[in-house]
KEGUMI-436160 format. One record per residue: residue number from 1; residue in three letters; chain; x, y, z of N, C-alpha, C in turn. Coordinates in Angstrom, 2 decimals. Layout:
<pts>
    k    r  c     n_c1     n_c2     n_c3    ca_c1    ca_c2    ca_c3     c_c1     c_c2     c_c3
  NUM  ALA  A        X        Y        Z        X        Y        Z        X        Y        Z
...
</pts>
This chain:
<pts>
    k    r  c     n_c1     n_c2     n_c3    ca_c1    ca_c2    ca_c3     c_c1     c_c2     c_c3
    1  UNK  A     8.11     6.60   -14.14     6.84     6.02   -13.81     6.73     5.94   -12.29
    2  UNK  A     5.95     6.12   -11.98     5.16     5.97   -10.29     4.39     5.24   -10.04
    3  UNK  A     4.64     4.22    -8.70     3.22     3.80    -8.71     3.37     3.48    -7.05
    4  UNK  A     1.85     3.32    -6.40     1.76     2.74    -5.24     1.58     1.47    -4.46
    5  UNK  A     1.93     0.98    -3.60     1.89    -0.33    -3.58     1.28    -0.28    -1.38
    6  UNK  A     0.65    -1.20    -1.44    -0.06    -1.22     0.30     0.96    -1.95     0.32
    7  UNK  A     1.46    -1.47     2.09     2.24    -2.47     3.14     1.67    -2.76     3.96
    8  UNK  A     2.14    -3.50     5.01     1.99    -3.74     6.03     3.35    -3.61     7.08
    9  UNK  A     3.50    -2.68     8.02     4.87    -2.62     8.67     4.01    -2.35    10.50
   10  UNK  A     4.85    -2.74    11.02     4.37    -2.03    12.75     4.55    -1.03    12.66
   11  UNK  A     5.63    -0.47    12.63     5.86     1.25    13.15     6.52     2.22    12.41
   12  UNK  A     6.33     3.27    12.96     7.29     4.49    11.65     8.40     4.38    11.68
   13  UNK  A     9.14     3.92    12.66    11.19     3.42    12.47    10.96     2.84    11.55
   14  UNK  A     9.81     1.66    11.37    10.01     0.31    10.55    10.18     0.81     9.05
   15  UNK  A     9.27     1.50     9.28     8.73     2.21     8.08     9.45     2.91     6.63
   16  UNK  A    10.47     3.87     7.75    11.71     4.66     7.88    12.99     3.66     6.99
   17  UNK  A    12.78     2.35     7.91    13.78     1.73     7.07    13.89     1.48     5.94
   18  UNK  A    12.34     0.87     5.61    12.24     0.45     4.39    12.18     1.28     3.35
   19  UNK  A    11.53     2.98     3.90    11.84     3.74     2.74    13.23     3.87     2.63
   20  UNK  A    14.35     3.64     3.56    16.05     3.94     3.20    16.26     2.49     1.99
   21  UNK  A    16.07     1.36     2.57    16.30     0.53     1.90    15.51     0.33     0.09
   22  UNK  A    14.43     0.69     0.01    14.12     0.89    -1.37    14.75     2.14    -1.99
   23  UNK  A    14.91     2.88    -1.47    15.80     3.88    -2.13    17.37     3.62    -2.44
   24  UNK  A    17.37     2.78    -1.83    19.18     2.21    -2.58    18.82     0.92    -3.33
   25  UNK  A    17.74     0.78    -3.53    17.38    -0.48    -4.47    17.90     0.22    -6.27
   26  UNK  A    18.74    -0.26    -7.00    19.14    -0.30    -8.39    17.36    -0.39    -9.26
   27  UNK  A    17.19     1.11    -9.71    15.89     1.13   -10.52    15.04     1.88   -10.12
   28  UNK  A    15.27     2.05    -8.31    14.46     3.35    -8.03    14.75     4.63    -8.07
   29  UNK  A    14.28     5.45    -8.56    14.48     7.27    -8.65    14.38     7.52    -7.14
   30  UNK  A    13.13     7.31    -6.32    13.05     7.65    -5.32    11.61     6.78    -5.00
   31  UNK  A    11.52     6.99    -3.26    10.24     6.40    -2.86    10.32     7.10    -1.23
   32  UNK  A     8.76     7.12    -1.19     7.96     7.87     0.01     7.38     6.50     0.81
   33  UNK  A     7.69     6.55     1.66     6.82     5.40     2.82     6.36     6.38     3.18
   34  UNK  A     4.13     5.96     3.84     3.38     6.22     4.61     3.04     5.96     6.03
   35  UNK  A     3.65     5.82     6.96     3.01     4.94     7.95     2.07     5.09     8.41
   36  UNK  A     1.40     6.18     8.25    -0.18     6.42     8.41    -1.31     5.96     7.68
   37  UNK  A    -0.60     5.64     6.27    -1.90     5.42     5.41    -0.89     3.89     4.93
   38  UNK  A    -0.31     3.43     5.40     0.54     1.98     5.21     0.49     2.03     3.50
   39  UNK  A     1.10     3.19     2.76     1.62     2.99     1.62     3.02     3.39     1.12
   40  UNK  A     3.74     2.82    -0.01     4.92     2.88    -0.31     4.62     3.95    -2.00
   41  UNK  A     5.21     4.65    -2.51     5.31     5.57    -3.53     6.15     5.44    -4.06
   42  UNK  A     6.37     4.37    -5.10     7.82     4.38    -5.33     7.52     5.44    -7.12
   43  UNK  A     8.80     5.73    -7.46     9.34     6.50    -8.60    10.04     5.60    -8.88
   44  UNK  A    10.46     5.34   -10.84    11.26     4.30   -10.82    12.03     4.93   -12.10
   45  UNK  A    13.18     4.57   -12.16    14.10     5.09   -13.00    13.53     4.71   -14.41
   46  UNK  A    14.08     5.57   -15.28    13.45     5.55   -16.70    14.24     3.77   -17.30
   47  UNK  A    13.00     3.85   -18.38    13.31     1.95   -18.79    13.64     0.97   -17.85
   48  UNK  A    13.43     0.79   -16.37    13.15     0.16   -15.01    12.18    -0.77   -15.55
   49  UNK  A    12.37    -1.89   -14.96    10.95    -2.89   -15.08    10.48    -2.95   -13.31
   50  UNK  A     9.26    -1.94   -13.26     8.37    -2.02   -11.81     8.89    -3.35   -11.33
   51  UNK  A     8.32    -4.53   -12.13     7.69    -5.55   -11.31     8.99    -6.33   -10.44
   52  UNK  A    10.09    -6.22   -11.52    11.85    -6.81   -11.36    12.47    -6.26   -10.13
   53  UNK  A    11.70    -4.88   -10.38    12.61    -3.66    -9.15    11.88    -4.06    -8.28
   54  UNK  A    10.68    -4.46    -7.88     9.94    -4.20    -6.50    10.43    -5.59    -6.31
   55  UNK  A    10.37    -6.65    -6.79    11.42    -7.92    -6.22    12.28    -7.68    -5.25
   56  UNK  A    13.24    -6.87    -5.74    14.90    -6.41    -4.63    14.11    -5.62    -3.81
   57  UNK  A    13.19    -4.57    -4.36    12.76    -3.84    -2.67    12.22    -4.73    -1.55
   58  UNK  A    11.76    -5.66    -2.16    11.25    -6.56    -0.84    12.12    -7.45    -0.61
   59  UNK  A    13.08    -7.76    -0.77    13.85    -8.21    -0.46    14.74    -7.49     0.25
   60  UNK  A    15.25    -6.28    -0.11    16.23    -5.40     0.45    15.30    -4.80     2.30
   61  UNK  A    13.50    -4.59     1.89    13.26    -4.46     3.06    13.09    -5.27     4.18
   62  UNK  A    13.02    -6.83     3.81    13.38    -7.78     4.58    14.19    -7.94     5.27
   63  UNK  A    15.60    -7.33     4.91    16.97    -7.56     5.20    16.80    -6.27     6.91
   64  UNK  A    16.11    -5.16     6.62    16.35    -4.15     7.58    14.77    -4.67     8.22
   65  UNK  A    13.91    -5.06     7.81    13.05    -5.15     8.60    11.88    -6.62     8.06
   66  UNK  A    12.14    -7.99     9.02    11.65    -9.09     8.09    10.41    -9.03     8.64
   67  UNK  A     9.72    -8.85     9.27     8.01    -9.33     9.11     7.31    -7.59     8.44
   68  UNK  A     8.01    -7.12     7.62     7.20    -6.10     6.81     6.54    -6.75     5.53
   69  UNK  A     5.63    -6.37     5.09     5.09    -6.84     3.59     4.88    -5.88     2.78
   70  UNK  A     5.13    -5.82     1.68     4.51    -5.15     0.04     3.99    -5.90    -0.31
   71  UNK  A     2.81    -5.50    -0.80     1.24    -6.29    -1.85     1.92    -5.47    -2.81
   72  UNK  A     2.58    -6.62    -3.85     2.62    -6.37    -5.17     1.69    -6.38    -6.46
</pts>
């Protein structure tokens, strides 16, 4: 399953991080950060619960970068 979610980040390093850090999040297949169009693409591993997994991504992107946001 795929889905998109708006951020809010300052810059494309920032950006950068958070796509490294959701991608080692437990549940994601993979995910694309935008910093142009401030969106996240995540892919999520089969029988994944979205809503459980995007919890740790924002959390995990906090850790590399704390004033970023995901609108869940």
């Amino acid at each position: 399953m795929k889905k998109s979610y708006k951020i809010e980040v300052d810059c494309a390093n920032c950006a950068n991080k958070m796509e490294d850090a959701a991608k080692k999040t437990e549940g994601v297949k993979d995910c694309v950060v935008s910093f142009m169009s401030l969106k996240m693409n995540v892919e999520f591993e089969e029988g994944a619960d979205p809503k459980a997994v995007m919890q740790e991504v924002l959390k995990n992107c906090k850790k590399v970068e704390d004033d970023c946001e995901i609108y869940l």
